[in-house]
PyMOL Python script that loads the backbone (N, CA, C, O; Angstrom):
from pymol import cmd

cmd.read_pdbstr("""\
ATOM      1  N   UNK A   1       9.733  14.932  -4.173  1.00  0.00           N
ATOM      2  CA  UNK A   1       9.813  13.608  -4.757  1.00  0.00           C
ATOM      3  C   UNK A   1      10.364  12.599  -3.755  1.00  0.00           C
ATOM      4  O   UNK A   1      10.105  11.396  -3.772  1.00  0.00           O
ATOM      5  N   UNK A   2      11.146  13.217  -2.888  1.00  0.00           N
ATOM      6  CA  UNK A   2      11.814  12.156  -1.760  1.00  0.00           C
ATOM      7  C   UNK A   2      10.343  11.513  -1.158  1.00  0.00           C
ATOM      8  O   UNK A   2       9.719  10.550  -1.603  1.00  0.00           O
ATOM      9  N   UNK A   3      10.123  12.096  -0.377  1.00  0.00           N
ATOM     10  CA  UNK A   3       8.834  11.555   0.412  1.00  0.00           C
ATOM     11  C   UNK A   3       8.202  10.770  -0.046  1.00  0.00           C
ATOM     12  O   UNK A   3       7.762   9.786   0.548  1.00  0.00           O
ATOM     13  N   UNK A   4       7.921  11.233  -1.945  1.00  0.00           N
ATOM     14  CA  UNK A   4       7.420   9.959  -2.526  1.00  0.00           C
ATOM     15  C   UNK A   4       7.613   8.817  -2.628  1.00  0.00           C
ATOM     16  O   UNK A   4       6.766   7.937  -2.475  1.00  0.00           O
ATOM     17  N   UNK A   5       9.278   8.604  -3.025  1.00  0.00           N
ATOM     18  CA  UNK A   5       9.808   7.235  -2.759  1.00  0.00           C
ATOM     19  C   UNK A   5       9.534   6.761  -1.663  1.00  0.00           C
ATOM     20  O   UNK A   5       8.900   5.725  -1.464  1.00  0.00           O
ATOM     21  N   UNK A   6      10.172   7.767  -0.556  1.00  0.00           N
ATOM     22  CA  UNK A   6      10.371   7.054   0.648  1.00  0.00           C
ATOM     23  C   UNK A   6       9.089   6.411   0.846  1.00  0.00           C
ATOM     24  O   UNK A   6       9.219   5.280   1.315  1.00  0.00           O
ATOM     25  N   UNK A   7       7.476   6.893   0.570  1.00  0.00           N
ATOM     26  CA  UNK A   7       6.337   6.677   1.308  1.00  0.00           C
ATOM     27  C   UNK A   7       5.839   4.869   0.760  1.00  0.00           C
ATOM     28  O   UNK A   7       5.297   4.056   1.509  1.00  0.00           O
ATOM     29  N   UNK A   8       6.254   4.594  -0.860  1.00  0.00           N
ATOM     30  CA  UNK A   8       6.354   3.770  -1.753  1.00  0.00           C
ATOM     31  C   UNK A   8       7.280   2.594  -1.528  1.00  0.00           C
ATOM     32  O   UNK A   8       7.015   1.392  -1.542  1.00  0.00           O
ATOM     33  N   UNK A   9       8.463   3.239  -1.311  1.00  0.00           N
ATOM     34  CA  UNK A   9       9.440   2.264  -0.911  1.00  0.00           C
ATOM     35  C   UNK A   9       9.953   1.812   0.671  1.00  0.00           C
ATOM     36  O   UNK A   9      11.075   1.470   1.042  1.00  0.00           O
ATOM     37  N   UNK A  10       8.856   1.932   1.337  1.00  0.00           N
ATOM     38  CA  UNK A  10       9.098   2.272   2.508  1.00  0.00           C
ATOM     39  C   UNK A  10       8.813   0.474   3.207  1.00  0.00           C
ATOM     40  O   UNK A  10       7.661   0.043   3.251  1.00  0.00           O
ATOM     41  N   UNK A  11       9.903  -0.320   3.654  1.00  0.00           N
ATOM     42  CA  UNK A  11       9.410  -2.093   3.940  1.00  0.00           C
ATOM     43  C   UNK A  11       8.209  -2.766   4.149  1.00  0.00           C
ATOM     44  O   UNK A  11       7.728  -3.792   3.668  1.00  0.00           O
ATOM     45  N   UNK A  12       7.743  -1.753   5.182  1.00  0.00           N
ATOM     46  CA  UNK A  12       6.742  -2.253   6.028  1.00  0.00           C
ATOM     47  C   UNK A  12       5.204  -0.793   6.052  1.00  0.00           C
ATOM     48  O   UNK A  12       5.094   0.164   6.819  1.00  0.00           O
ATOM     49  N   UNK A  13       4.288  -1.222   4.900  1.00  0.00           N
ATOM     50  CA  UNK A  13       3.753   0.003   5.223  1.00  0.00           C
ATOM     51  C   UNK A  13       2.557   0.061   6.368  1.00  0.00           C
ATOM     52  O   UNK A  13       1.844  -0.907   6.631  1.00  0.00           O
ATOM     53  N   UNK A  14       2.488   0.961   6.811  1.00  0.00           N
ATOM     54  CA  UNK A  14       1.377   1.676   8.428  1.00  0.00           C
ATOM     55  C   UNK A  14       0.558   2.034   7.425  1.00  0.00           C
ATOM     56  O   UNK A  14       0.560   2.861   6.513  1.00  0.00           O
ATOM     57  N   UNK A  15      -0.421   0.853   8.004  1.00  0.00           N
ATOM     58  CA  UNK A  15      -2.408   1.290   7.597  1.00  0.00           C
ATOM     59  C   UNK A  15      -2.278   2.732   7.755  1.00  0.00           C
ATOM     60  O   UNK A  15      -2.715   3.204   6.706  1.00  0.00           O
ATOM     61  N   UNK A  16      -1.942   3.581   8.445  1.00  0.00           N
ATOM     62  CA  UNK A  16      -1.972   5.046   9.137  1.00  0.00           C
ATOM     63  C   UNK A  16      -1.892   6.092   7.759  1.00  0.00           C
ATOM     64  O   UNK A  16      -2.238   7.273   7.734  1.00  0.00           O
ATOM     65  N   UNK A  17      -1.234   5.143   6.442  1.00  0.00           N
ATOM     66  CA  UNK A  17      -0.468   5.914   5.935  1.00  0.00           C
ATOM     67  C   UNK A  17      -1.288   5.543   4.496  1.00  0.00           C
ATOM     68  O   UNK A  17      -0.732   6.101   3.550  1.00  0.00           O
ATOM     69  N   UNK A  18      -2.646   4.624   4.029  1.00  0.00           N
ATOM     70  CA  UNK A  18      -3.088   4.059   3.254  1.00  0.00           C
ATOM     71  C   UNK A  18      -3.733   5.396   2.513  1.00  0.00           C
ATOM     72  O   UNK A  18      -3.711   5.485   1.286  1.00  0.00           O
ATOM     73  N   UNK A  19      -4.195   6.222   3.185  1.00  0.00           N
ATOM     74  CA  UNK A  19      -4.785   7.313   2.435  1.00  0.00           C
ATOM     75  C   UNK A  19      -3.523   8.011   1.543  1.00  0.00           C
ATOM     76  O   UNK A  19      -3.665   8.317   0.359  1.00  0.00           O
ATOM     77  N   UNK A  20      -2.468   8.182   2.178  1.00  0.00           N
ATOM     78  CA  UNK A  20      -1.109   8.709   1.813  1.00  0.00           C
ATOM     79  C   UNK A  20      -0.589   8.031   0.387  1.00  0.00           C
ATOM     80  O   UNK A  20      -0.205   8.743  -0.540  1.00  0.00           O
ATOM     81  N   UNK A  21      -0.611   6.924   0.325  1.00  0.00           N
ATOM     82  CA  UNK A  21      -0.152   5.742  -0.309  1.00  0.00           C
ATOM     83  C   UNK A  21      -1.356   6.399  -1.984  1.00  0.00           C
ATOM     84  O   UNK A  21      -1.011   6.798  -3.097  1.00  0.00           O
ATOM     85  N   UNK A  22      -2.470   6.250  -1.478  1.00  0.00           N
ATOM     86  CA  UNK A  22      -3.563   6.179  -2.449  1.00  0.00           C
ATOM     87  C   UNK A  22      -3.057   7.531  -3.049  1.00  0.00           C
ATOM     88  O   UNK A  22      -2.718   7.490  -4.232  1.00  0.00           O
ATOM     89  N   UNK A  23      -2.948   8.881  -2.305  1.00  0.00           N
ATOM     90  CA  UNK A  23      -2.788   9.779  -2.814  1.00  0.00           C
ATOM     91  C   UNK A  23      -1.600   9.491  -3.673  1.00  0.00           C
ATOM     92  O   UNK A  23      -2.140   9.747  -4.750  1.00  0.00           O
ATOM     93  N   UNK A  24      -0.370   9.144  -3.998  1.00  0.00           N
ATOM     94  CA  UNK A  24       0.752   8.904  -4.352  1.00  0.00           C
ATOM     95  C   UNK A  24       0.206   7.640  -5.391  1.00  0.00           C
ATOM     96  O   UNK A  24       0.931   7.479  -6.373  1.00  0.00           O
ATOM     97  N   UNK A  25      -0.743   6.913  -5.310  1.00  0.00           N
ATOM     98  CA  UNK A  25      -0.834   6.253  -7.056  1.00  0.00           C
ATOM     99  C   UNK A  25      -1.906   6.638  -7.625  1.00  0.00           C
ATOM    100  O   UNK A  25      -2.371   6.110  -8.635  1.00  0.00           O
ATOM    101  N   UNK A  26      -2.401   7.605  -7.017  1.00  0.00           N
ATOM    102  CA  UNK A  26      -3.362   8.655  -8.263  1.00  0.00           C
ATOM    103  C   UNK A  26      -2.695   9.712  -8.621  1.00  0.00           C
ATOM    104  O   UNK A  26      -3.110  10.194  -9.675  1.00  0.00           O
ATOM    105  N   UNK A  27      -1.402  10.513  -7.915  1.00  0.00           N
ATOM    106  CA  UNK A  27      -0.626  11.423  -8.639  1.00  0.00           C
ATOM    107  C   UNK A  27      -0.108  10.418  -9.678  1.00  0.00           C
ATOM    108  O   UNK A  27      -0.117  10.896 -10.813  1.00  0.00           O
ATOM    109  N   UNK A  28       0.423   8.926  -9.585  1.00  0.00           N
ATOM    110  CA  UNK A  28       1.072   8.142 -10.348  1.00  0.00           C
ATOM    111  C   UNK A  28       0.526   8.292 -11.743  1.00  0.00           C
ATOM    112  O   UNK A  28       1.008   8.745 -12.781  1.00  0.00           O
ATOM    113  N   UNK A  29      -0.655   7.755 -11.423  1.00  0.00           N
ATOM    114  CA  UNK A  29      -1.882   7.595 -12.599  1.00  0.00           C
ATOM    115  C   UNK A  29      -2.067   8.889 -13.578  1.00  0.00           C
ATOM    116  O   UNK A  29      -2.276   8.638 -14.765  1.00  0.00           O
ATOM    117  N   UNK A  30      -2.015  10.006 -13.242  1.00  0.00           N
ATOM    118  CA  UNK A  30      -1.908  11.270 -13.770  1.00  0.00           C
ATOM    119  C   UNK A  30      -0.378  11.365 -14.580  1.00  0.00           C
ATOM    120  O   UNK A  30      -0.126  11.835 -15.689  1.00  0.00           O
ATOM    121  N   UNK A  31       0.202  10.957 -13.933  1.00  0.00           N
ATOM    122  CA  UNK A  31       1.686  11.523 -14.655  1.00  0.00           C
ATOM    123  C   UNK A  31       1.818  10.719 -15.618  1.00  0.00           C
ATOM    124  O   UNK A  31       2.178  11.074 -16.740  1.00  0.00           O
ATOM    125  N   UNK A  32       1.442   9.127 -15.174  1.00  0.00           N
ATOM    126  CA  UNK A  32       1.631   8.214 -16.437  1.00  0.00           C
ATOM    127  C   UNK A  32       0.605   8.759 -18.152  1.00  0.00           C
ATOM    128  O   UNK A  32       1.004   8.902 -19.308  1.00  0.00           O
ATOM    129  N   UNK A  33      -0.541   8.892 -17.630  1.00  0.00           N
ATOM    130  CA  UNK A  33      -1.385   9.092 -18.663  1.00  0.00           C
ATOM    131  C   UNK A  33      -0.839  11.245 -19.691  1.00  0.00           C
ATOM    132  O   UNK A  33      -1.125  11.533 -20.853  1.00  0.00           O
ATOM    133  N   UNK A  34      -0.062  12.215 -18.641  1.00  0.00           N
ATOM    134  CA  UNK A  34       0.561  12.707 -19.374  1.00  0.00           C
ATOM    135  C   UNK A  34       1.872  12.655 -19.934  1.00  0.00           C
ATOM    136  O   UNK A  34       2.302  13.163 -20.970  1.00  0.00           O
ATOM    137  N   UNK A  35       2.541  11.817 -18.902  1.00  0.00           N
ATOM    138  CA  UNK A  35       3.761  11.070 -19.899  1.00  0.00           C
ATOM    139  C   UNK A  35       3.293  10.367 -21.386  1.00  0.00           C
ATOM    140  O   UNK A  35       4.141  10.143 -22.250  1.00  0.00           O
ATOM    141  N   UNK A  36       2.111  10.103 -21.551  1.00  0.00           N
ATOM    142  CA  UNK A  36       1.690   9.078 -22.534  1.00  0.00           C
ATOM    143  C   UNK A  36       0.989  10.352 -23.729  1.00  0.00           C
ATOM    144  O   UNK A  36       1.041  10.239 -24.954  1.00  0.00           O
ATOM    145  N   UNK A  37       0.583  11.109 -23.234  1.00  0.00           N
ATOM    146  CA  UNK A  37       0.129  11.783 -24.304  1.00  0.00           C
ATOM    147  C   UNK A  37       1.279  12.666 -24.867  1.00  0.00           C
ATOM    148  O   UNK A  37       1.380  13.152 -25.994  1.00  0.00           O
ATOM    149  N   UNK A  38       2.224  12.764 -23.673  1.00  0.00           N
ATOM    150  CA  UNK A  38       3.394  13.727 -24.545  1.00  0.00           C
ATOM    151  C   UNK A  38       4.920  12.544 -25.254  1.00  0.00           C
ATOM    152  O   UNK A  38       6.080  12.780 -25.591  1.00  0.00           O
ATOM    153  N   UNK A  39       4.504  11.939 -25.227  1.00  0.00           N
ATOM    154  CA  UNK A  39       5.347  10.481 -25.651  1.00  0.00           C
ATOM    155  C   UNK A  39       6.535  10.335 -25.420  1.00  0.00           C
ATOM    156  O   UNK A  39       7.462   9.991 -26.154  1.00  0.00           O
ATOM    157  N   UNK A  40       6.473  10.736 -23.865  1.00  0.00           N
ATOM    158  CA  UNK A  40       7.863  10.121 -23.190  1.00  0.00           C
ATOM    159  C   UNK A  40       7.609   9.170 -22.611  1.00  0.00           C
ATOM    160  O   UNK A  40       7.229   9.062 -21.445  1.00  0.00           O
ATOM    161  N   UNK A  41       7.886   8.023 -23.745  1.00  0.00           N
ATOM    162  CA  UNK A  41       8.097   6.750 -23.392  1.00  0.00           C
ATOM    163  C   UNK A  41       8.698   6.139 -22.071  1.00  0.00           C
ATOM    164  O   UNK A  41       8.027   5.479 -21.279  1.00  0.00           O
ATOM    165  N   UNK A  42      10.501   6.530 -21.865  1.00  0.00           N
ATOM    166  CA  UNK A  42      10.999   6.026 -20.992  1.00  0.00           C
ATOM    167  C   UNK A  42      10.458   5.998 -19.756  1.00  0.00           C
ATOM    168  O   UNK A  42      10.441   5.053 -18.968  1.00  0.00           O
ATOM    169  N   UNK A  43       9.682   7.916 -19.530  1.00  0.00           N
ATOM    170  CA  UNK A  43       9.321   8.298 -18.079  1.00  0.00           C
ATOM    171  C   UNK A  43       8.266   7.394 -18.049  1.00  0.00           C
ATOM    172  O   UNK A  43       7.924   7.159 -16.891  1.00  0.00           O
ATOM    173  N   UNK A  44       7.288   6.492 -19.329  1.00  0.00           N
ATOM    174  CA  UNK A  44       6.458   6.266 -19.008  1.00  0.00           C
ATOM    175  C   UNK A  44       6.573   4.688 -17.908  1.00  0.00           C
ATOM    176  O   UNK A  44       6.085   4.408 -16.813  1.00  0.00           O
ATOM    177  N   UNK A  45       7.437   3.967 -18.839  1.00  0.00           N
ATOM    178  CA  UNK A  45       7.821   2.784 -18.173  1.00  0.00           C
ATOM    179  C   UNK A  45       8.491   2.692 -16.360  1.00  0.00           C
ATOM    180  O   UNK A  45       8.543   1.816 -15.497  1.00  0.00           O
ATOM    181  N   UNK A  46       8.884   4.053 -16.467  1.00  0.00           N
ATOM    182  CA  UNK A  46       9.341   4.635 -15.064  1.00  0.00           C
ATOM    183  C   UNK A  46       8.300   4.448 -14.281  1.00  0.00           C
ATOM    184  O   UNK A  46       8.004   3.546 -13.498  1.00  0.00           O
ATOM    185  N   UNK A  47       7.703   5.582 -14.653  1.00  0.00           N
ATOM    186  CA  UNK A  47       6.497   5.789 -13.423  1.00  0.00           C
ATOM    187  C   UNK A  47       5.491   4.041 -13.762  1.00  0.00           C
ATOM    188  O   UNK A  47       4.907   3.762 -12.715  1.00  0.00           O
ATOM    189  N   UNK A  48       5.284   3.239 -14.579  1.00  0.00           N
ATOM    190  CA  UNK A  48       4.561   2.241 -14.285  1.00  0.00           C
ATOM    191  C   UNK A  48       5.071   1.299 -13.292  1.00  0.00           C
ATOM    192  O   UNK A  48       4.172   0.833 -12.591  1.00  0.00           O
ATOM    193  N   UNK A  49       6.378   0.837 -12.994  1.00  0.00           N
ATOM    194  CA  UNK A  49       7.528   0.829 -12.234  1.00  0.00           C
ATOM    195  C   UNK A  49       6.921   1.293 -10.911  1.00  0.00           C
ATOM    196  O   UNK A  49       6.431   0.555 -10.057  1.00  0.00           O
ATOM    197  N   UNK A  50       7.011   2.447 -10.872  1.00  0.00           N
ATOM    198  CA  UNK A  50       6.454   3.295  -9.404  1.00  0.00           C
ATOM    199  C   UNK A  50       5.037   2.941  -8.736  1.00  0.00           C
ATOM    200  O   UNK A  50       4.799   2.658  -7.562  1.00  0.00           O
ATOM    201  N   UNK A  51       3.786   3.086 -10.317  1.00  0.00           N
ATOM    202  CA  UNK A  51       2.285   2.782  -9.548  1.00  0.00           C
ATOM    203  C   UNK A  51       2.667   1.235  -9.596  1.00  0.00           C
ATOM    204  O   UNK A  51       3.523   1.742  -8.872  1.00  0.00           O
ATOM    205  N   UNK A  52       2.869   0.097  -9.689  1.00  0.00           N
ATOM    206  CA  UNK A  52       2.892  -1.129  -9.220  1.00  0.00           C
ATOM    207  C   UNK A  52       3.739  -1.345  -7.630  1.00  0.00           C
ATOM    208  O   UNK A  52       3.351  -2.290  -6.942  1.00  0.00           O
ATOM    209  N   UNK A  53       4.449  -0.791  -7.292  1.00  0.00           N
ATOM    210  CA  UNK A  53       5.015   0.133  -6.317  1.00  0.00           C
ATOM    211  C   UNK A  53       4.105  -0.124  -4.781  1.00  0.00           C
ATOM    212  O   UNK A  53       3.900  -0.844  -3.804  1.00  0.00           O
ATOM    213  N   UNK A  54       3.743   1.312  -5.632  1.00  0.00           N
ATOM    214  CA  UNK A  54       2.060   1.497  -4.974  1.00  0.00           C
ATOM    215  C   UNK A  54       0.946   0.867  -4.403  1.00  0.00           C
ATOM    216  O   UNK A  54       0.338   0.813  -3.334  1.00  0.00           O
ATOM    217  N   UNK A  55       0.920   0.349  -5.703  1.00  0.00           N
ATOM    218  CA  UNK A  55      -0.183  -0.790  -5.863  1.00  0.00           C
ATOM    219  C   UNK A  55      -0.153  -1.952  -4.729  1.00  0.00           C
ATOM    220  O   UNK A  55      -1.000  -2.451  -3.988  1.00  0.00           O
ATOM    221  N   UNK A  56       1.234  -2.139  -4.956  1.00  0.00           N
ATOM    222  CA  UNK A  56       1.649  -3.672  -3.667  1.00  0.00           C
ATOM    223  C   UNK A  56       1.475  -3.487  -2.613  1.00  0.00           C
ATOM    224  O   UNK A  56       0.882  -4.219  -1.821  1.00  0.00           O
ATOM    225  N   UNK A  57       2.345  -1.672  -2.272  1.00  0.00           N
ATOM    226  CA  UNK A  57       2.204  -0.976  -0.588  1.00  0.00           C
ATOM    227  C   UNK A  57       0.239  -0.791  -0.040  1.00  0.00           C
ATOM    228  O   UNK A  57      -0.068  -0.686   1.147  1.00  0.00           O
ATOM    229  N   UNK A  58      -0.743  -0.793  -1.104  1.00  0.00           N
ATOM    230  CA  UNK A  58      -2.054  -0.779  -0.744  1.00  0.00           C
ATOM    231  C   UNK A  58      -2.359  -1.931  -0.845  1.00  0.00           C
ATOM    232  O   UNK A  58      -3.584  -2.050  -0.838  1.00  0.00           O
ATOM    233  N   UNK A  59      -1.636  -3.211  -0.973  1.00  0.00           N
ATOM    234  CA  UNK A  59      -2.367  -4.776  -0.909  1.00  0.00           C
ATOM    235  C   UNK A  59      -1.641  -4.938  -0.006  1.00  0.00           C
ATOM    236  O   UNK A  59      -2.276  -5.814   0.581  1.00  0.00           O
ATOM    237  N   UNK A  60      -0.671  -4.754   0.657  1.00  0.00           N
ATOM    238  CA  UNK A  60       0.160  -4.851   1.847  1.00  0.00           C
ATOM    239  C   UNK A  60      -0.877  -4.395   3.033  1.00  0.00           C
ATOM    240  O   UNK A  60      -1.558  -5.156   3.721  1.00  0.00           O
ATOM    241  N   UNK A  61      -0.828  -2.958   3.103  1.00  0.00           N
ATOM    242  CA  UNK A  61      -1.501  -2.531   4.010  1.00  0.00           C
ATOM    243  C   UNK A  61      -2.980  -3.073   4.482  1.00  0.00           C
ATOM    244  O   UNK A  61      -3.371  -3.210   5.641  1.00  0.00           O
ATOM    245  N   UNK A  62      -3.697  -3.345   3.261  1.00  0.00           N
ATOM    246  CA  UNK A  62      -5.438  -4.306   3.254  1.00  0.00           C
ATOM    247  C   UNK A  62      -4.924  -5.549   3.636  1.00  0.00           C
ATOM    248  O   UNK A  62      -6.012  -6.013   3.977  1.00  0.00           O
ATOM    249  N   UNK A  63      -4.117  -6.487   3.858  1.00  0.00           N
ATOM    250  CA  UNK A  63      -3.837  -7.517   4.084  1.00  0.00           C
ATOM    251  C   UNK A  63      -3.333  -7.279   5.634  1.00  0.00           C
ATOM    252  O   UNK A  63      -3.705  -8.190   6.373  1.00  0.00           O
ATOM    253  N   UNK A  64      -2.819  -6.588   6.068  1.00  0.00           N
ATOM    254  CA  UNK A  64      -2.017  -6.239   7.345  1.00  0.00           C
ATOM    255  C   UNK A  64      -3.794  -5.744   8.105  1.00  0.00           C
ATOM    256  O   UNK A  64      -3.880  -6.002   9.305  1.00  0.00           O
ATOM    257  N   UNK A  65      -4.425  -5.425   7.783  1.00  0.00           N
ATOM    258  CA  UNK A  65      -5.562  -4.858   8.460  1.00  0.00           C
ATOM    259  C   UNK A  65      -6.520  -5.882   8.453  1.00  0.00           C
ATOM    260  O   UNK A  65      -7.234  -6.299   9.365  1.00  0.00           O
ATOM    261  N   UNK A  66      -6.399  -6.304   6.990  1.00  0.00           N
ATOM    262  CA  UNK A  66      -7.542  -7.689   7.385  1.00  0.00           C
ATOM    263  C   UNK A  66      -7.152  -8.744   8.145  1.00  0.00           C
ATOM    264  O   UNK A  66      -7.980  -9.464   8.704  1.00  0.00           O
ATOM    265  N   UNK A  67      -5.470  -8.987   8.261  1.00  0.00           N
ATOM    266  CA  UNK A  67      -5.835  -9.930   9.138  1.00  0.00           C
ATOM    267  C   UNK A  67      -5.280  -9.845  10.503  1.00  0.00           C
ATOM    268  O   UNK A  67      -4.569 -10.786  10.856  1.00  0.00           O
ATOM    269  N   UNK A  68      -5.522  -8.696  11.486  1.00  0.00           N
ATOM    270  CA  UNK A  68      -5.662  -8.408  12.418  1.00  0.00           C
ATOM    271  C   UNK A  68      -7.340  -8.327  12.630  1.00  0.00           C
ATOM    272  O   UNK A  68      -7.851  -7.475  13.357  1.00  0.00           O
ATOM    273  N   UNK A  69      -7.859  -9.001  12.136  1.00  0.00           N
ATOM    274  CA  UNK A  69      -9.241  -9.268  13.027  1.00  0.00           C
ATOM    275  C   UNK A  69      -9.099  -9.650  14.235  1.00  0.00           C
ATOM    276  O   UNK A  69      -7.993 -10.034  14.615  1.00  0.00           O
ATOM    277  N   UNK A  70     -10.142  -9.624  15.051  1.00  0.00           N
ATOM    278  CA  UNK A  70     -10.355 -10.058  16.481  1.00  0.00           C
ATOM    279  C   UNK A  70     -10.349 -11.438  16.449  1.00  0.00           C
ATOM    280  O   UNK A  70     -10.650 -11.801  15.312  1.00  0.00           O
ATOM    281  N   UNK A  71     -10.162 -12.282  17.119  1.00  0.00           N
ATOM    282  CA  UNK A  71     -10.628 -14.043  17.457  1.00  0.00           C
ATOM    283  C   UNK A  71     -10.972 -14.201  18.906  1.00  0.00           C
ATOM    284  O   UNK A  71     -10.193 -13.975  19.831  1.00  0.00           O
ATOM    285  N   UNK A  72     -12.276 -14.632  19.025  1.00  0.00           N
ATOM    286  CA  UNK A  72     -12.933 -15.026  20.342  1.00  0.00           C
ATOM    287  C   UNK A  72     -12.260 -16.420  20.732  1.00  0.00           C
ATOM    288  O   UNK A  72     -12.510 -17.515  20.229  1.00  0.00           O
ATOM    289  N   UNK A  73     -11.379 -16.131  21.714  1.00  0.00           N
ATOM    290  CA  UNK A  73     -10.539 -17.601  22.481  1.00  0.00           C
ATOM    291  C   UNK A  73     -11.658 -18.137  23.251  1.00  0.00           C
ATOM    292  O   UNK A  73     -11.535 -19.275  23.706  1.00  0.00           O
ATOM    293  N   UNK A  74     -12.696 -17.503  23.456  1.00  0.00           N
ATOM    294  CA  UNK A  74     -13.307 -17.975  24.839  1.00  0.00           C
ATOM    295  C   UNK A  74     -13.111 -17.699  25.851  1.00  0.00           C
ATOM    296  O   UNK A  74     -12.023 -17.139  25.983  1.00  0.00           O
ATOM    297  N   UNK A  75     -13.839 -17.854  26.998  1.00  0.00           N
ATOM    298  CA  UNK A  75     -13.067 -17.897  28.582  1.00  0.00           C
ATOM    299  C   UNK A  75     -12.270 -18.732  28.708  1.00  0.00           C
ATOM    300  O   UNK A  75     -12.184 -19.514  27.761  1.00  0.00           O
ATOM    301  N   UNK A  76     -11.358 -18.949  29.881  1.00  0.00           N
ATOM    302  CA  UNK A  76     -10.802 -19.710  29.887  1.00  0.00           C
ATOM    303  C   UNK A  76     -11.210 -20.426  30.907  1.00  0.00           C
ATOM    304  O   UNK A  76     -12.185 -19.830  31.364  1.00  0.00           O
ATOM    305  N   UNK A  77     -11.000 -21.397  31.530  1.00  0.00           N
ATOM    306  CA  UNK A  77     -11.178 -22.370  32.500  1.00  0.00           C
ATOM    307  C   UNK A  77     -10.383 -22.971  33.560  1.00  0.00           C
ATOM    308  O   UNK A  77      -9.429 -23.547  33.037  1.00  0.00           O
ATOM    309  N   UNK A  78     -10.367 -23.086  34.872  1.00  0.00           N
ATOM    310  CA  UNK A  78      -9.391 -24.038  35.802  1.00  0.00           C
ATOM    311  C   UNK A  78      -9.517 -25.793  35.254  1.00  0.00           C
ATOM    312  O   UNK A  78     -10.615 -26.334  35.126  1.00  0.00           O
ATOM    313  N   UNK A  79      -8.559 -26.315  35.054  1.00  0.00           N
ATOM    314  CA  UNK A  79      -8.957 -27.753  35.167  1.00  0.00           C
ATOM    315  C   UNK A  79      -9.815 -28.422  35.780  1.00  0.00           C
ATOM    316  O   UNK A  79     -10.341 -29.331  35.138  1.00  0.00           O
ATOM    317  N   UNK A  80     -10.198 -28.232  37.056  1.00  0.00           N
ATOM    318  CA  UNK A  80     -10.706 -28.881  37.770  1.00  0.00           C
ATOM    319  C   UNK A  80     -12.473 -28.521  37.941  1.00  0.00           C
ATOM    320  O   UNK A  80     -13.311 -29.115  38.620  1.00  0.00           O
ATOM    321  N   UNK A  81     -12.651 -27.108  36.884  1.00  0.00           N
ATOM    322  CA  UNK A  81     -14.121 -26.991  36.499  1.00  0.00           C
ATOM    323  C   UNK A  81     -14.816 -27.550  34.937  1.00  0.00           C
ATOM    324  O   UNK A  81     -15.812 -27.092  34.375  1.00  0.00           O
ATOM    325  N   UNK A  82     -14.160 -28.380  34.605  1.00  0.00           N
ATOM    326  CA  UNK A  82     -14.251 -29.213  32.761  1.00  0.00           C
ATOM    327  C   UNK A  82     -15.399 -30.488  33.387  1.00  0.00           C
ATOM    328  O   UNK A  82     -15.833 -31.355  32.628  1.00  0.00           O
TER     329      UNK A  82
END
""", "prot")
cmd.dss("prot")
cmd.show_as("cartoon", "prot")
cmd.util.cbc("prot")
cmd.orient("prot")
């Protein structure tokens, strides 16, 4: 369970680690939906807590990747060839 937090709660998440992340809010998704059928409420509000968590660390990471795109500066030029 450590690793879990840590991977979730972790500041700054590494694209490296997005597959990791995904795996950890589909275990989420599972536990919530048998927390829900066995009607433990509290754990349920817990773990929703956790996949939003999740959720942010995989809009973090898609945002950190999208916007490291490339940008064409151009060549550059001496002054005295303009």
């Amino acid at each position: 369970m450590s690793t879990l937090v840590s991977d979730v709660h972790s500041p700054r998440p590494d694209p490296a680690q997005r597959a990791r992340i995904e795996e950890i809010r589909d275990n989420l998704v599972a536990r919530i939906a048998e927390a829900e059928r066995e009607g433990w409420l509290g754990e349920v509000e817990g773990l929703k807590v956790s996949l939003a968590g999740a959720e942010d660390k995989l809009a973090q990471v898609d945002r950190r990747t999208r916007d490291r795109s490339t940008v064409d500066l151009g060549i550059p030029t001496a002054r005295g060839d303009q």
